[in-house]
DRENDO-1510 file (C-alpha; in Angstrom, 1 decimal, always signed):
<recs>
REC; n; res; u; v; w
REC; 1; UNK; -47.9; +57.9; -18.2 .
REC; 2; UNK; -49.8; +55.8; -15.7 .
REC; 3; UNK; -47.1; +53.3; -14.5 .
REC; 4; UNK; -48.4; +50.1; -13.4 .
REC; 5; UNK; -47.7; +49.2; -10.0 .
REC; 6; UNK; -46.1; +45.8; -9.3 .
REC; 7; UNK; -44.1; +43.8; -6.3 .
REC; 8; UNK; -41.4; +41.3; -7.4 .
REC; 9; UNK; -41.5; +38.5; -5.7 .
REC; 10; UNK; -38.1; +36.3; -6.2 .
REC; 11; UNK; -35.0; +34.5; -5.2 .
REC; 12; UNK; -32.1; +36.0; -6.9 .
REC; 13; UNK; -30.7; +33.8; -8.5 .
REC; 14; UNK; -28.8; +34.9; -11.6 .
REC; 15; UNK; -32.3; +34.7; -14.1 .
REC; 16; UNK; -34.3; +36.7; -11.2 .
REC; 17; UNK; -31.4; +39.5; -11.3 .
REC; 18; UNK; -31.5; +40.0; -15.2 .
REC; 19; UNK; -35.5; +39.9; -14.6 .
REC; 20; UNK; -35.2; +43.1; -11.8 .
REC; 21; UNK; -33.1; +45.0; -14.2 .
REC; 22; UNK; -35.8; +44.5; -17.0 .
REC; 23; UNK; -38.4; +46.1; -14.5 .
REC; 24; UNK; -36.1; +48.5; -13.6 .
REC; 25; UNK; -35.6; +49.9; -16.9 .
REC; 26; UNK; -39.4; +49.7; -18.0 .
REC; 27; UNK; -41.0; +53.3; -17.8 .
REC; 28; UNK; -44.2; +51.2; -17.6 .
REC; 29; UNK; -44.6; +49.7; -14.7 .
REC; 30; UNK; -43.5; +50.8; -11.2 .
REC; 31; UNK; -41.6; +48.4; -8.7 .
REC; 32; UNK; -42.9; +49.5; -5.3 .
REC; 33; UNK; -40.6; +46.8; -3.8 .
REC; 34; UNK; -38.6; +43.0; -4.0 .
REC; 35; UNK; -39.7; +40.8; -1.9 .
REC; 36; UNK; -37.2; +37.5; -0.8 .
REC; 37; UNK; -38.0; +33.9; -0.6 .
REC; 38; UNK; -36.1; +31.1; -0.1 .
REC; 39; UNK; -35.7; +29.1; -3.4 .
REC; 40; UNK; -32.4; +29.3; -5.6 .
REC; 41; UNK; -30.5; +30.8; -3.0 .
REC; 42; UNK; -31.9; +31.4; +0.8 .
REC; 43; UNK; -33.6; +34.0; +1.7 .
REC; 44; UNK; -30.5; +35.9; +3.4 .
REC; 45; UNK; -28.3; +35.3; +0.5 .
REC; 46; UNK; -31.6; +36.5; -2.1 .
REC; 47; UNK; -32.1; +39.7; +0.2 .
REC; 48; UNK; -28.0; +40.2; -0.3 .
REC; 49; UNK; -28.1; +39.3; -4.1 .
REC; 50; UNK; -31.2; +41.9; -4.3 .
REC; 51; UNK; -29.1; +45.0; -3.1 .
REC; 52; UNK; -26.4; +44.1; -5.3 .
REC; 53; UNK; -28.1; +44.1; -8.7 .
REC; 54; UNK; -30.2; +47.4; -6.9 .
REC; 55; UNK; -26.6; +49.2; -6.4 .
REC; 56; UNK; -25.6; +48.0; -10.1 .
REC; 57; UNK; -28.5; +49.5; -11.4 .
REC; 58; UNK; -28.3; +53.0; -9.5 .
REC; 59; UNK; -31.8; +51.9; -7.7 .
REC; 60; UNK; -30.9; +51.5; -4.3 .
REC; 61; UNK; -34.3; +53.4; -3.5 .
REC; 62; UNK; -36.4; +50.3; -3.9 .
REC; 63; UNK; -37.1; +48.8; -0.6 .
REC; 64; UNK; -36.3; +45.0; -0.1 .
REC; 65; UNK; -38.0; +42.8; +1.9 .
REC; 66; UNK; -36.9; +39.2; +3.5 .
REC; 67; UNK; -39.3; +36.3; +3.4 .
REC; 68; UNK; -39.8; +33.5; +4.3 .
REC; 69; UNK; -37.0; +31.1; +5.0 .
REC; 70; UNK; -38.3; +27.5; +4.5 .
REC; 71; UNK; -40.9; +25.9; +2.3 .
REC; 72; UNK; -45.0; +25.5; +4.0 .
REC; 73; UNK; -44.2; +21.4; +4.6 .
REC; 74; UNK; -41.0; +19.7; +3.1 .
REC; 75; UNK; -37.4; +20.4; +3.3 .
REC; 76; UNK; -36.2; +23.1; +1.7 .
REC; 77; UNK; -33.6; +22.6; -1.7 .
REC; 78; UNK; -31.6; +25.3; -2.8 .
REC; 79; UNK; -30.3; +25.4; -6.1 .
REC; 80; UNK; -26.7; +26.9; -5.6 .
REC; 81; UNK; -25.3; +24.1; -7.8 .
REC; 82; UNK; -27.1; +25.9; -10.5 .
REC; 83; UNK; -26.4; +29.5; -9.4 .
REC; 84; UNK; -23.1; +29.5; -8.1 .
REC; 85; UNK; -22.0; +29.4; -4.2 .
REC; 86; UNK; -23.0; +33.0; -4.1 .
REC; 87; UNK; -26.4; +32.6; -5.8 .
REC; 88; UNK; -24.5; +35.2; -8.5 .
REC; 89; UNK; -22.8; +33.1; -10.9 .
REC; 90; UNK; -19.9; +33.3; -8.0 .
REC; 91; UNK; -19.2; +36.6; -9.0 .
REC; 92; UNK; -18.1; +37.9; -5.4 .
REC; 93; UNK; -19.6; +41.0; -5.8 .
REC; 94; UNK; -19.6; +43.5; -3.4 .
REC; 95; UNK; -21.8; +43.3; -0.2 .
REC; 96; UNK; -24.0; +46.8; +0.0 .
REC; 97; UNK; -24.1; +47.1; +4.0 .
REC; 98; UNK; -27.6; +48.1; +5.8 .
REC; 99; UNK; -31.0; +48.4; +4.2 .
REC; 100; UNK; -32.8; +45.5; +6.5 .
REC; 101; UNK; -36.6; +46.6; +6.8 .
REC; 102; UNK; -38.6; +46.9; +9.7 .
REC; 103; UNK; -41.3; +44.3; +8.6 .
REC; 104; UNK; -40.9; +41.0; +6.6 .
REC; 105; UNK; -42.1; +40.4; +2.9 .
REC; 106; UNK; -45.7; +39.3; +4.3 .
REC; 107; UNK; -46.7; +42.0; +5.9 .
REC; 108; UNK; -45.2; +44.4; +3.1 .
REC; 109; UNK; -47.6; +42.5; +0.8 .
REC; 110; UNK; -50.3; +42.8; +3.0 .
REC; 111; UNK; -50.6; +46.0; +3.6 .
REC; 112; UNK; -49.1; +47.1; -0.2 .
REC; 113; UNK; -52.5; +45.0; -1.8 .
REC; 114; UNK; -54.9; +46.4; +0.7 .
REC; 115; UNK; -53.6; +50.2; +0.2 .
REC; 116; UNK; -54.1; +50.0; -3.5 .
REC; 117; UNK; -54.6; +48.2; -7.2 .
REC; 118; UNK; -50.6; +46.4; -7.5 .
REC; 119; UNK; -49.9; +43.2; -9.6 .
REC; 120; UNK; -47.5; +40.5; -8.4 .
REC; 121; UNK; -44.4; +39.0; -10.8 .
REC; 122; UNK; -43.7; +36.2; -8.8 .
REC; 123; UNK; -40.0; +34.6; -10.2 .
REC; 124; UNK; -39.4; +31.8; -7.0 .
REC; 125; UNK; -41.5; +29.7; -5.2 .
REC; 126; UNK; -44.5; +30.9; -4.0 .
REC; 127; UNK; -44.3; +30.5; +0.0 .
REC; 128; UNK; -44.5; +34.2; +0.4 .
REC; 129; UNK; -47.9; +33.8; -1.6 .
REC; 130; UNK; -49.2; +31.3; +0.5 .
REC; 131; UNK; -48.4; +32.7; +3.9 .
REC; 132; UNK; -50.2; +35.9; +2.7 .
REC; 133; UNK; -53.2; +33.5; +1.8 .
REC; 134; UNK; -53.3; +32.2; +5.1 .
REC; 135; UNK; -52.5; +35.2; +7.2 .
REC; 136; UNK; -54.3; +38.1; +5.1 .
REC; 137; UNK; -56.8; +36.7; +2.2 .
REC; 138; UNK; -58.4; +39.4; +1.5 .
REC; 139; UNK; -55.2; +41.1; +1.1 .
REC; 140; UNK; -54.3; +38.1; -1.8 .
REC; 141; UNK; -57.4; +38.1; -3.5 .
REC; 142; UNK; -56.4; +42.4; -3.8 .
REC; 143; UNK; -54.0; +41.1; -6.3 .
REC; 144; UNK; -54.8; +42.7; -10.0 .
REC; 145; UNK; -52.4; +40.5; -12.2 .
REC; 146; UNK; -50.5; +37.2; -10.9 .
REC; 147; UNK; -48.0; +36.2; -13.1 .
REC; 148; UNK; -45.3; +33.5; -12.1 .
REC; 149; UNK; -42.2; +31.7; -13.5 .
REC; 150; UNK; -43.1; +28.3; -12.9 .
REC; 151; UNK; -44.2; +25.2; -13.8 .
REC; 152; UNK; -44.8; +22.9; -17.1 .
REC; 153; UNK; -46.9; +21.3; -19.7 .
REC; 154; UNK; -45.3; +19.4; -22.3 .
REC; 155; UNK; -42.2; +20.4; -21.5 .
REC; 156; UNK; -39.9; +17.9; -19.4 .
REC; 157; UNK; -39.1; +19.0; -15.9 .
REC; 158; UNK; -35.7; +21.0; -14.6 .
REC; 159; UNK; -35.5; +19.2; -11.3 .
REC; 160; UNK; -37.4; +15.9; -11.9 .
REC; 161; UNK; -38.9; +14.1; -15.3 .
REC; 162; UNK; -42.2; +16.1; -14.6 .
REC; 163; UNK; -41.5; +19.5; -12.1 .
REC; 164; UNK; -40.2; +22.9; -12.6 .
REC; 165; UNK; -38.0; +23.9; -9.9 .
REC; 166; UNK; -40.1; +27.1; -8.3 .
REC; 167; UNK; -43.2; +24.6; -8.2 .
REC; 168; UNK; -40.8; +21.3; -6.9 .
REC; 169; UNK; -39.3; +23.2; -4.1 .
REC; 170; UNK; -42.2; +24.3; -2.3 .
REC; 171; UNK; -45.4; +22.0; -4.1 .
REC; 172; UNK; -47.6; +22.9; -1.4 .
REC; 173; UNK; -47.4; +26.7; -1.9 .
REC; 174; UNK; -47.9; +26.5; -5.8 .
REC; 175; UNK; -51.0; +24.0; -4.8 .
REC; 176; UNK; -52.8; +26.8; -2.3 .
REC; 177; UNK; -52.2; +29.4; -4.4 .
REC; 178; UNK; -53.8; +27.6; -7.6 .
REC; 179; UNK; -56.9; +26.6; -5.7 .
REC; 180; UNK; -56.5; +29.7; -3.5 .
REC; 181; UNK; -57.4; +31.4; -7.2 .
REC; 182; UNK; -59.8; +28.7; -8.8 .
REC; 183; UNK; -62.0; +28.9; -5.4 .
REC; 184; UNK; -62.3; +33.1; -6.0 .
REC; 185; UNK; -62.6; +33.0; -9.7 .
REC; 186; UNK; -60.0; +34.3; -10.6 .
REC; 187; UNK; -56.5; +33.6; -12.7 .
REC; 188; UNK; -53.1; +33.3; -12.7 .
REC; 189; UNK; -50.5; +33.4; -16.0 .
REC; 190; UNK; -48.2; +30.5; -16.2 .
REC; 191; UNK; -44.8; +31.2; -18.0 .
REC; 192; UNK; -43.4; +27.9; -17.5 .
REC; 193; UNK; -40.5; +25.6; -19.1 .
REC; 194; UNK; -42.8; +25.4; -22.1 .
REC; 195; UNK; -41.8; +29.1; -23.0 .
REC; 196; UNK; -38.9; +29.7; -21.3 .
REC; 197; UNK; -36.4; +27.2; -22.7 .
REC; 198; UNK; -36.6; +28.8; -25.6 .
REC; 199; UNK; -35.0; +32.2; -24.2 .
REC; 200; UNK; -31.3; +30.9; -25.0 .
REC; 201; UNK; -28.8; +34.1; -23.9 .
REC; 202; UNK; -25.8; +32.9; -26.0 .
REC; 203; UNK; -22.2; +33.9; -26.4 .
REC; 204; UNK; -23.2; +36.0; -29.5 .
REC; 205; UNK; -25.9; +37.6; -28.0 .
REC; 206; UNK; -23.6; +38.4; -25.2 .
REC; 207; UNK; -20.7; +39.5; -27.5 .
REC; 208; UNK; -23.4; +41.8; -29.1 .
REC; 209; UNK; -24.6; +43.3; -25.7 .
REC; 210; UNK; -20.9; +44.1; -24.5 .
REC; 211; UNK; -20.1; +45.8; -28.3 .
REC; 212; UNK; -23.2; +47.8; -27.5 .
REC; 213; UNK; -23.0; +48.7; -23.6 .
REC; 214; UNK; -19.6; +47.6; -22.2 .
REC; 215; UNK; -20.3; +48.1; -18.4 .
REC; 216; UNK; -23.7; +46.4; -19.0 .
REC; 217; UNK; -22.2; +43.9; -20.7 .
REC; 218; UNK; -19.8; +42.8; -18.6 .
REC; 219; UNK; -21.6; +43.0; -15.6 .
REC; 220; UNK; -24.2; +40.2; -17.3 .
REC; 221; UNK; -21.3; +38.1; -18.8 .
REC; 222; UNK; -19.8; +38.2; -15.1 .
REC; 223; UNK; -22.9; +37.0; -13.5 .
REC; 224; UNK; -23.7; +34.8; -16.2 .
REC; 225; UNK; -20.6; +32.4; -16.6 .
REC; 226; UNK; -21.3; +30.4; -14.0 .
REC; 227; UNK; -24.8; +29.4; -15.7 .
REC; 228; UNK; -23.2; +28.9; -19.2 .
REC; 229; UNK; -20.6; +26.5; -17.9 .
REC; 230; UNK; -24.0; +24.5; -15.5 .
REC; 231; UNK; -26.0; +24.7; -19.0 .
REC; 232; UNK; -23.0; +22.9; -21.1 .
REC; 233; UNK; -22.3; +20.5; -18.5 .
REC; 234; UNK; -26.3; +18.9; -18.0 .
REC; 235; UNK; -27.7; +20.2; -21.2 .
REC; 236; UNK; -25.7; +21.1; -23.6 .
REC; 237; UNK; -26.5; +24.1; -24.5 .
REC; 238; UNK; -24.2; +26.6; -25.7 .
REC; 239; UNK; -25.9; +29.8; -24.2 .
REC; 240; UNK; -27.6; +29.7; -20.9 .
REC; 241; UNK; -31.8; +29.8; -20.2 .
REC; 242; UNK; -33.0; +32.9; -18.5 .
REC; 243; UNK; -35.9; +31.8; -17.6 .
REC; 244; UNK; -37.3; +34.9; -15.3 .
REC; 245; UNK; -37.3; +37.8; -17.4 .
REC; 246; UNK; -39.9; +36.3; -19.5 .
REC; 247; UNK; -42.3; +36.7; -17.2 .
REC; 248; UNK; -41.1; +40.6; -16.6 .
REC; 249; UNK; -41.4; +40.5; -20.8 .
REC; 250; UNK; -45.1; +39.3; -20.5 .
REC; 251; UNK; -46.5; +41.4; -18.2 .
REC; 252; UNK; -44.8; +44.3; -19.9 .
REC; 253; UNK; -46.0; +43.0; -23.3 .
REC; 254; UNK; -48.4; +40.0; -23.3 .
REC; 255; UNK; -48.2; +39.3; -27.1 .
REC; 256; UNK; -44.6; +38.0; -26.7 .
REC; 257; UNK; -46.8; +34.8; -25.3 .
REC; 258; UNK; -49.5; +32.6; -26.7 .
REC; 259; UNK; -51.3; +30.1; -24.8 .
REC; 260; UNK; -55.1; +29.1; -23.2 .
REC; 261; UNK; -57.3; +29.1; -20.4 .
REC; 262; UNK; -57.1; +25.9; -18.5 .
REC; 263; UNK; -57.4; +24.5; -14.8 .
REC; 264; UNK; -54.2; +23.7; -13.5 .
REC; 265; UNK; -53.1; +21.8; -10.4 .
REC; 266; UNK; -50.5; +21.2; -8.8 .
REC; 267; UNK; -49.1; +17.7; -7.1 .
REC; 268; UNK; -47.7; +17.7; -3.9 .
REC; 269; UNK; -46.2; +13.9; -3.7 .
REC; 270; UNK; -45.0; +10.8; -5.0 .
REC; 271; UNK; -42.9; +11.3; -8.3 .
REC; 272; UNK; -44.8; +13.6; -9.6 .
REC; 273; UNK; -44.2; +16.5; -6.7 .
REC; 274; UNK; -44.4; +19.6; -8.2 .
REC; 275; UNK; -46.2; +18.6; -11.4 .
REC; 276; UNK; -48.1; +21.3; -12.9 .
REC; 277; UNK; -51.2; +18.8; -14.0 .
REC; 278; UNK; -53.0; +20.8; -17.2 .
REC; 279; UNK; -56.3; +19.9; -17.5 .
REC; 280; UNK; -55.8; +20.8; -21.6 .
REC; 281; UNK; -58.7; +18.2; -22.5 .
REC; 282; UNK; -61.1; +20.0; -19.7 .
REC; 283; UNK; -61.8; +16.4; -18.5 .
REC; 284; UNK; -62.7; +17.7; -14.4 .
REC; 285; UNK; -65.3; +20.1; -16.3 .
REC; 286; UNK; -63.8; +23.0; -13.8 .
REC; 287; UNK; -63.3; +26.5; -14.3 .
REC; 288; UNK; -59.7; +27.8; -15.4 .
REC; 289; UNK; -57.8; +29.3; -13.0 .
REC; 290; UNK; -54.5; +29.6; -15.4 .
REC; 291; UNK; -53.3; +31.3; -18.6 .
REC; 292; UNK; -50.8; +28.8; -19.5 .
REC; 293; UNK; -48.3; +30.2; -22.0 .
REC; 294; UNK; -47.0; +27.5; -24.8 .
REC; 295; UNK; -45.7; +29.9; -28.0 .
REC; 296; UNK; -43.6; +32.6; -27.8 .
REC; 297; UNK; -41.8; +35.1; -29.7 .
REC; 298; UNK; -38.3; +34.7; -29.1 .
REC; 299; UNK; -37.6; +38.4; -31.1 .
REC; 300; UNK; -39.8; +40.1; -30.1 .
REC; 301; UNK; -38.4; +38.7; -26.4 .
REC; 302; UNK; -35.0; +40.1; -27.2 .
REC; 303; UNK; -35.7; +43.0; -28.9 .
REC; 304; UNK; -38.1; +44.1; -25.7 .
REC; 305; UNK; -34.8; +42.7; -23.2 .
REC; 306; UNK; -32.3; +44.4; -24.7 .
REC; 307; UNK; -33.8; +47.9; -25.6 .
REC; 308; UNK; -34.6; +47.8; -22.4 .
REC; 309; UNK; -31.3; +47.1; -20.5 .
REC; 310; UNK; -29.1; +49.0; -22.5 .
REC; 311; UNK; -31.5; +52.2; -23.1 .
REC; 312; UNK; -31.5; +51.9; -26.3 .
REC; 313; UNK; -34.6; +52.3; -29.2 .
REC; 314; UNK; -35.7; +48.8; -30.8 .
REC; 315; UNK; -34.5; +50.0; -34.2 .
REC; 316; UNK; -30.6; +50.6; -32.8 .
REC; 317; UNK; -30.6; +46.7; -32.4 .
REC; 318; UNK; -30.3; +46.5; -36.2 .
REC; 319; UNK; -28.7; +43.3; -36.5 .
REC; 320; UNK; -30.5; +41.4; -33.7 .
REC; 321; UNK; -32.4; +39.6; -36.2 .
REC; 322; UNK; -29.8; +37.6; -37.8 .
REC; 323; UNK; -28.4; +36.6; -34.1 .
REC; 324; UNK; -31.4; +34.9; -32.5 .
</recs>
């Protein structure tokens, strides 16, 4: 099999962790390494969180690399009151000592593009993107899929009326990299809050995961609590949005999503920062430079997620159906 070659580029973050163990378990695609970025937790906390889940998944051979610390231009927002103190759901895992690289997440994705054909699953904000941009652009424009957690259409914001959080904390990232790829032609796919607020992991899906894989199981339901208790308390939901493996879902798979070209921008002020602005209507008569994903199929999600995670075939999840 010709694995696909991709860099995950993330802030773990509970969502971003399930999202690694997804690519972990996919035969498909190869993870040649994690980069950090500051976003739900910073970057030193991410890079931590990122050996954690590696150890837990017996894949302590894929390098991690720390990026950058702060947003391009405002002041940088975690969201621990989402995550948990330790960005894991305050599960006080472990720390795995050692593994600090010899160059930062930049450079790794410099010289990683230029070398040969790898796509980027970007799950946080994209600062490490736009650095790249404007330290090695011909290294960017190397990219051969971009795919990124982030953004909205008609869905309401997570962090304002109007913004995703990855976009809101660092707007003026998201906004190069858009018209980074609308000035070379070229495309990036959108799995925003459209899509994935309707990936609900909920107690019975949980239950079901434990009575199939206990260790498994419990490791999710331990990192997970946290962001069950956040989701009751500001949305009530029962069941907690994992928003990141989605993307991992997509690229693996992209008829779990539906959606159409469009130019997208991005705002970078006023009450609107961090507003992905879909020009649905084509009204600025400019090429698209986004897929942006609005349907998805929340079983076909699932049935990909949990084969995966738990090594099992499709057909052993034989009563998934009736518990989505």
């Amino acid at each position: 099999m010709n694995k696909r070659k991709i860099i995950i580029d993330c802030d773990p973050g509970i969502d971003d962790s399930l999202a690694i163990m997804l690519a972990l378990t996919s035969p498909e695609i190869e993870v040649l390494g994690i980069t950090i970025v500051c976003g739900n937790s910073p970057v030193e906390m991410g890079f931590e969180n990122a050996k954690k889940i590696l150890k837990q998944m017996n894949r302590l051979d894929v390098p991690v690399y720390m990026g950058e610390p702060r947003p391009l231009k405002r002041d940088y927002v975690n969201a621990l009151d989402t995550h948990g103190a330790d960005g894991l759901g305050e599960s006080f895992l472990p720390e795995v000592p050692g593994y600090q690289q010899e160059i930062g997440a930049v450079d790794f994705l410099s010289k990683a593009l230029i070398k040969e054909k790898v796509s980027v699953i970007a799950l946080g904000p994209m600062t490490n993107l736009a650095r790249l941009i404007q330290k090695a652009p011909a290294a960017f424009n190397q990219i051969e899929e971009l795919v990124s957690m982030g953004g909205s259409f008609k869905s309401h914001g997570n962090c304002s009326p109007v913004a995703e959080y990855n976009y809101w904390c660092d707007p003026d990232a998201a906004a190069l990299v858009y018209d980074t790829l609308h000035q070379n032609g070229k495309m990036i796919h959108m799995i925003g809050l459209d899509v994935t607020r309707k990936i609900v992991l909920t107690p019975t899906l949980l239950e079901y995961i434990c009575r199939l894989n206990k260790e498994t199981g419990e490791f999710i339901r331990k990192i997970t609590k946290f962001y069950f208790d956040f989701h009751w308390k500001w949305e009530h939901i029962i069941g907690c949005v994992i928003n990141d493996p989605l993307a991992v879902a997509y690229f693996l798979n992209p008829d779990i999503c539906q959606g159409f070209d469009s130019y997208v921008q991005i705002e970078t002020g006023g009450i609107t920062l961090g507003q992905s602005v879909v020009d649905s209507m084509n009204f600025y008569r400019k090429t698209p430079n986004t897929k942006v994903l609005t349907e998805v199929d929340v079983y076909a999600f699932f049935q990909l997620f949990l084969s995966r995670i738990l090594g099992l075939e499709p057909e052993k999840l034989d009563i998934l159906q009736d518990l989505i």
